[in-house]
C-alpha positions in Angstrom: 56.8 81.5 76.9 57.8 84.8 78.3 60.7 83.4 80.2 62.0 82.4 77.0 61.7 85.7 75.0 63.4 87.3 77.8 66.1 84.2 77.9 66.7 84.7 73.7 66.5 88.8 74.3 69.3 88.6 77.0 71.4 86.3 74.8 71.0 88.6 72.0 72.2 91.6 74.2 75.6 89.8 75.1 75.6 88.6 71.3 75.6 92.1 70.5 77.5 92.9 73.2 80.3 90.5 72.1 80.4 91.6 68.6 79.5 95.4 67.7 79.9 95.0 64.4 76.9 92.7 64.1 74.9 95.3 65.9 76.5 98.6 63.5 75.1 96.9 60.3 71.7 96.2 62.0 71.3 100.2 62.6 72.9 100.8 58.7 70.2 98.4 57.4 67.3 99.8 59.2 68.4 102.9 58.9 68.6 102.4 54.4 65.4 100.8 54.8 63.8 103.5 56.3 64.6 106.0 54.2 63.8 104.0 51.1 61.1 103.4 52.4 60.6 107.2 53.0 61.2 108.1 49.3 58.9 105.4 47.8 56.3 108.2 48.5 55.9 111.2 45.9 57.0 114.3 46.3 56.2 117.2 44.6 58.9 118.3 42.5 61.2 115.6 43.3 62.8 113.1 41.1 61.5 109.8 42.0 63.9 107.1 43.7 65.6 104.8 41.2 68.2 102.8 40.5 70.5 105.0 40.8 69.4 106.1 43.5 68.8 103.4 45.3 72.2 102.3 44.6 73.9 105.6 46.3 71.7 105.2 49.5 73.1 101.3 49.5 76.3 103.3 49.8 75.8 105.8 52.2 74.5 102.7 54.5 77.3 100.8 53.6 79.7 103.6 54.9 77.3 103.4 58.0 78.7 100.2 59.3 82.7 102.1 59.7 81.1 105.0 62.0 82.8 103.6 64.6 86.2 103.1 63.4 86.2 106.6 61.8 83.1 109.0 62.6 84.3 112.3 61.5 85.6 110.8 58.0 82.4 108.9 57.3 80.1 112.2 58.5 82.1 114.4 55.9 81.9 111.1 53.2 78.3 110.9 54.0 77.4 114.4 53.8 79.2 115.0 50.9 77.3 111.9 48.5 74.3 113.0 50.4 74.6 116.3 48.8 75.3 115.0 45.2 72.3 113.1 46.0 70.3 116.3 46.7 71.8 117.8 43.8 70.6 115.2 41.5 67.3 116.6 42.2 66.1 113.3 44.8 64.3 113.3 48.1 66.5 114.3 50.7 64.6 112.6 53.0 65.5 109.1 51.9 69.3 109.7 53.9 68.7 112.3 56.6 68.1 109.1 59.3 71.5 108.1 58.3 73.3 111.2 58.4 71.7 111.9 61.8 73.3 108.5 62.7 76.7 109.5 61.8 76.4 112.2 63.4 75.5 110.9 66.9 78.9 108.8 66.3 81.1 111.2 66.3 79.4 113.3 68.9 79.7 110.0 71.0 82.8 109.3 70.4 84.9 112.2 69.5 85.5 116.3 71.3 82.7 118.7 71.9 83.9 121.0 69.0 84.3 118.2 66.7 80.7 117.5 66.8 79.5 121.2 66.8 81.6 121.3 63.6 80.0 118.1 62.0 76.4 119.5 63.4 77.6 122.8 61.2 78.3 120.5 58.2 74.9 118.7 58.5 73.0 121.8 59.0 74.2 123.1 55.6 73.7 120.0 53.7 69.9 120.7 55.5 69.4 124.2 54.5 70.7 123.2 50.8 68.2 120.5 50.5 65.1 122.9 51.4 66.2 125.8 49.8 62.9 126.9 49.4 62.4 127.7 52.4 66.0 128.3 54.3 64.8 129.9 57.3 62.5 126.6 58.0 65.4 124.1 57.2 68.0 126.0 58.8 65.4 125.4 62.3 65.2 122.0 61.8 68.8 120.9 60.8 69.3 123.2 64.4 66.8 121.6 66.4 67.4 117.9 64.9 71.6 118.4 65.3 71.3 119.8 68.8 69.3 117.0 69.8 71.8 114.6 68.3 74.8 116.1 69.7 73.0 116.0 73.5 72.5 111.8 73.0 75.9 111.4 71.6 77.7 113.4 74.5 75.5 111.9 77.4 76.9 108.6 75.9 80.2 109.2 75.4 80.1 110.7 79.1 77.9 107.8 80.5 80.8 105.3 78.8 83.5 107.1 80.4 82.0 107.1 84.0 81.2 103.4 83.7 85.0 102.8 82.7 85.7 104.9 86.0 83.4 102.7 88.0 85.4 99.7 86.6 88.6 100.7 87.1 87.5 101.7 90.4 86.4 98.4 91.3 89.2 97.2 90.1 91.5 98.8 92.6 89.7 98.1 95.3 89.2 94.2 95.0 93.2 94.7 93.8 93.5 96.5 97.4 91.4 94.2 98.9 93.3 91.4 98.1 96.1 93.0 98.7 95.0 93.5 102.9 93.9 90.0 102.4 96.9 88.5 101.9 98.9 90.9 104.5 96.4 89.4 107.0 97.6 86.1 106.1 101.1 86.8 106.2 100.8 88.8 109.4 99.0 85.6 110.9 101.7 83.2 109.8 104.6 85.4 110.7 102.2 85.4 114.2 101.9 81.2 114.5 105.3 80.7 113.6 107.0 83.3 116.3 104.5 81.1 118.7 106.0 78.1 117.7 109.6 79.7 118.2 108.9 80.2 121.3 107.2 76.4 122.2 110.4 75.3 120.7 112.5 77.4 123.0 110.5 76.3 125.8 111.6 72.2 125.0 114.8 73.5 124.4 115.3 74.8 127.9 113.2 71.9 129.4 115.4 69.4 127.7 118.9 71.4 129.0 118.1 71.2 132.1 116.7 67.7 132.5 120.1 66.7 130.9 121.9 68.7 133.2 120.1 66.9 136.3 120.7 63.3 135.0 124.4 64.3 134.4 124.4 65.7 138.0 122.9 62.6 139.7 123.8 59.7 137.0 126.0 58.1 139.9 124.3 59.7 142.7 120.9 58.8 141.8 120.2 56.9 138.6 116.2 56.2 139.2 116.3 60.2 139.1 118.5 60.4 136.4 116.5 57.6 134.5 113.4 59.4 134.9 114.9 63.2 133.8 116.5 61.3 130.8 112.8 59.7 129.5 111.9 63.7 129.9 114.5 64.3 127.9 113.4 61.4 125.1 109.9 63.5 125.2 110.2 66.6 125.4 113.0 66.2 122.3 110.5 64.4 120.4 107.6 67.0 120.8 110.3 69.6 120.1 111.7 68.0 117.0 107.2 67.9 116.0 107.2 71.6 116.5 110.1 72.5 114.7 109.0 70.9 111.7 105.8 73.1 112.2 107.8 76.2 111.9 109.4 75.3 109.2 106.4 74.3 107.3 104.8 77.9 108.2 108.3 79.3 106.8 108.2 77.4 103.7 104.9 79.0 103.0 105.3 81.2 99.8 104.3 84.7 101.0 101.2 85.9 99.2 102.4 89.4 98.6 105.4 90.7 97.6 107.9 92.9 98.6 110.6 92.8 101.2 109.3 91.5 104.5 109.1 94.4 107.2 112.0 95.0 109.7 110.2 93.9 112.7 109.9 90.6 111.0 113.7 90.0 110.5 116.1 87.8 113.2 117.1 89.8 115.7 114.6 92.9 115.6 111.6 91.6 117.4 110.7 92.4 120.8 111.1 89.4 123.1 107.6 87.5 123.5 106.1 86.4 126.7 105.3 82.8 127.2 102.6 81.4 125.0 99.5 81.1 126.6 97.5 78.0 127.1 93.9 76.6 128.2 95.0 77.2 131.8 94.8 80.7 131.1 91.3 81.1 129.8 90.0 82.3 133.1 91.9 85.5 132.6 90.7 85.5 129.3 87.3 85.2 129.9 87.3 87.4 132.6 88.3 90.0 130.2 85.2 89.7 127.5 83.3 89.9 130.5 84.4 92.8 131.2 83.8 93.9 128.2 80.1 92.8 127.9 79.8 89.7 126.7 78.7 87.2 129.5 80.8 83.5 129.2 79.6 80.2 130.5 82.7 77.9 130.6 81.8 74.5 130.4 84.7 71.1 130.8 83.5 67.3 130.1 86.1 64.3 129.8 88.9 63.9 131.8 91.3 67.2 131.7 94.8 66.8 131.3 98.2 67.6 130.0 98.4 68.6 126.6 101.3 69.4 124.3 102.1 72.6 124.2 101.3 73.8 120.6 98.0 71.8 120.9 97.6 74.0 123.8 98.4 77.4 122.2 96.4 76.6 119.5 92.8 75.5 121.2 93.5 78.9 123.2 94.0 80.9 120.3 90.6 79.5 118.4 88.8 80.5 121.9 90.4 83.6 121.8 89.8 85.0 118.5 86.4 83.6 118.4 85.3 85.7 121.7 87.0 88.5 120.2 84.2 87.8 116.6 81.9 87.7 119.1 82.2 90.8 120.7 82.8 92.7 117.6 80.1 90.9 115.2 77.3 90.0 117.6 75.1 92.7 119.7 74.0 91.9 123.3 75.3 88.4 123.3 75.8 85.5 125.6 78.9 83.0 124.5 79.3 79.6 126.1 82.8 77.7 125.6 83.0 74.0 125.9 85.6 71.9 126.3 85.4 68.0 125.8 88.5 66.2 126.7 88.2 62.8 124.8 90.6 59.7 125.0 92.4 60.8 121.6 90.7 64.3 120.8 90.5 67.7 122.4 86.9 69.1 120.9 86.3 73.2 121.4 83.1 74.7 120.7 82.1 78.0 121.0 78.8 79.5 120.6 76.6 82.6 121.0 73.3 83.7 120.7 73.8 87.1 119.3 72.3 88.9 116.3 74.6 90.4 114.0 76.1 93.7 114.2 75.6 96.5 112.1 78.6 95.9 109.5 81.5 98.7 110.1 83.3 99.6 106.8 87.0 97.6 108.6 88.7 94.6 107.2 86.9 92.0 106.6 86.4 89.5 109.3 86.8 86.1 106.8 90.8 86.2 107.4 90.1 85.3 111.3 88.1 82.2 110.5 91.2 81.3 107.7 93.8 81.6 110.6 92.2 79.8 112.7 91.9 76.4 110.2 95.5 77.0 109.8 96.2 76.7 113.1 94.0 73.7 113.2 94.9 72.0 110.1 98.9 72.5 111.3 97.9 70.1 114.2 96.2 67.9 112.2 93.0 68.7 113.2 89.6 70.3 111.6 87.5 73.7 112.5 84.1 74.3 111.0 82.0 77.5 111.2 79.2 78.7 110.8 75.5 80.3 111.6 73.5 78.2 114.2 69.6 77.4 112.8 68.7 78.6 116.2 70.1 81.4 115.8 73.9 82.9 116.5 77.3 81.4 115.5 79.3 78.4 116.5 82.8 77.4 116.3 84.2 73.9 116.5 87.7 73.3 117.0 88.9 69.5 117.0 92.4 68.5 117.7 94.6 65.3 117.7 95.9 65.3 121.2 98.6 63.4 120.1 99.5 66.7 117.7 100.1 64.9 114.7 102.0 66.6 112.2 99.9 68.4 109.0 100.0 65.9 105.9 102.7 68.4 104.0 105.2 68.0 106.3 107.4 65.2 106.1 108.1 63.2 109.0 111.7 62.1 110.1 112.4 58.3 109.5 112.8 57.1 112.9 115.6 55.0 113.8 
């Protein structure tokens, strides 16, 4: 039953929420009711509450439901039929809720000194309505006003720092996303320079097995047979590659903006070779050094793999030791390697607690780099926490480097 209430009371709040108006003639009925209600008691000396009467404070509560749309206008409307009212000899009782209602709108939602001058106005209409005894009313229109006035202004400053804190948070998940996609453009631009240089690689492979068979095609044909099929292969992985790159480069950048000059043909620093599995010794050797103790562990039968299949296993391991020794404290990762008949499989692990998070770049555009990578060999990567405790990565690869599903494939002939 209470779950309820509190379900229909939050549903009224949004309602509310939603549509202000609905909640502004709420407040100007209670508020009419009230003081109706206020001046169905007799006073001494006072003209009791009729019709006509009752149908001016209808008024004044209809004017109620505009205080937003034009608070100072409906404070000087209201105090104005609210003095005719007083004039006519009625309770002034019956509107004062009301006028202090107006009056909290425009201190809420207009200048300091336009309030202080509507608090001025409603003071008067005060002291006029207890003549009798001005010194008294002129304490209590004080008192009452101020009071007013310091709700409405911490409102109207409460509403303005809560549309600095929005706008705030807008521009940082604007900025975030903006470093977000960066990181993903800068890893792309990254994976396709690699792939430039696995094509240049075949390129030079394949020039000078041609070379050799041309050499030794009279000479030597079993030799030139053989460096010929080397050439058949190598041109085959290098044609699968190229049409890697040019799937990365087809990529609609995520940001916009001109591309940086380090980026463009011609302006990049040469690259050394790509790396490769046969490397990870060096690798490993320096996250030792750094801390983090690695177990390297190989099953299956090792053996050549294509190059990009190659770079990309290495790069998984790599920026998943590199997580490691920024994420996890006192740490211990094990790598293994399981060389199947059609399927390279790379797990990493640790058993690491988390470490205390760092106000840098979020770590999530790693992990998306790295299924890129993956997914641009036709292969999968999964991660995630460990029940046991730590994380794990696991990289699985076609080693046959089959091409992703988006790019087309050449008709062969």
């Amino acid at each position: 039953m209470f779950a309820r209430s509190t379900t229909w009371l939050a549903h009224g709040l949004r309602l509310l929420d939603r549509y202000p108006l609905i909640l502004d003639c709420v407040l100007a009925f209670v508020t009419g009711a009230v003081g109706l209600a206020l001046g169905s008691q007799d006073a001494d000396g006072m003209r009791p509450v009729d019709a006509r009467a009752t149908a001016l404070t209808v008024l004044l509560t209809a004017l109620l439901v505009a205080r937003r749309r034009a608070p100072a206008t409906v404070l000087i409307v209201y105090c104005a039929v609210w003095l005719e009212y007083i004039a006519l000899g009625y309770p002034a009782v019956v509107n004062s809720p009301g006028m202090l209602l107006a009056l909290y709108a425009v201190a809420e939602l207009r200048r300091v000194r336009v309030a202080a001058a509507g608090a001025a106005l409603a003071t008067g209409v005060w002291v006029y309505a207890g003549s009798n005894t001005p010194g008294l009313a002129a304490l209590q229109g004080t008192v009452w006003t101020g009071i007013i006035i310091g709700f409405g202004y911490g409102a109207q400053q409460l509403a303005i720092r809560n549309r600095q804190l929005t706008e705030l948070t807008l521009r940082l998940e604007y900025e975030q996303e903006q470093r977000a996609r960066r990181a993903i453009v800068d890893e792309r631009v990254r994976v396709a320079r690699e792939l430039h240089d696995v094509v240049a690689h075949h390129m030079s492979v394949i020039s000078v097995h041609a070379g050799l068979a041309l050499y030794v095609l009279e000479s030597d044909p079993p030799t030139a047979r053989t460096a010929l099929n080397t050439v058949l292969g190598t041109n085959s992985e290098a044609l699968d590659e190229l049409r890697r790159l040019l799937f990365i480069l087809r990529l609609r950048p995520d940001e916009p903006g001109e591309a940086d000059e380090s980026r463009r043909p011609g302006t990049a620093e040469p690259t050394p070779p790509a790396p490769g599995l046969d490397q990870l010794d060096q690798l490993t050797e320096r996250i030792v050094a750094a801390g983090v103790p690695v177990e390297l562990v190989v099953t299956g039968r090792p053996r050549r793999l294509p190059p990009g299949i190659d770079l990309c296993a290495y790069r998984v391991i790599q920026e998943s030791l590199t997580n490691i020794l920024k994420h996890a404290a006192q740490a211990h990762a094990t790598i293994t390697l399981h060389h199947g008949a059609e399927r390279l499989t790379v797990r990493i692990t640790d058993d690491g607690r988390p470490a205390p998070a760092s106000g840098g770049v979020p770590g999530g555009h790693g992990l998306l780099g790295m299924r890129e990578r993956a997914e641009l060999y036709g292969g999968a990567l999964t991660a995630g926490p460990r029940p046991e405790g730590g994380f794990e990565v696991v990289l699985t690869l076609p080693t046959s480097a089959a091409l992703p599903a988006a790019v087309p494939q050449a008709p062969s002939a």
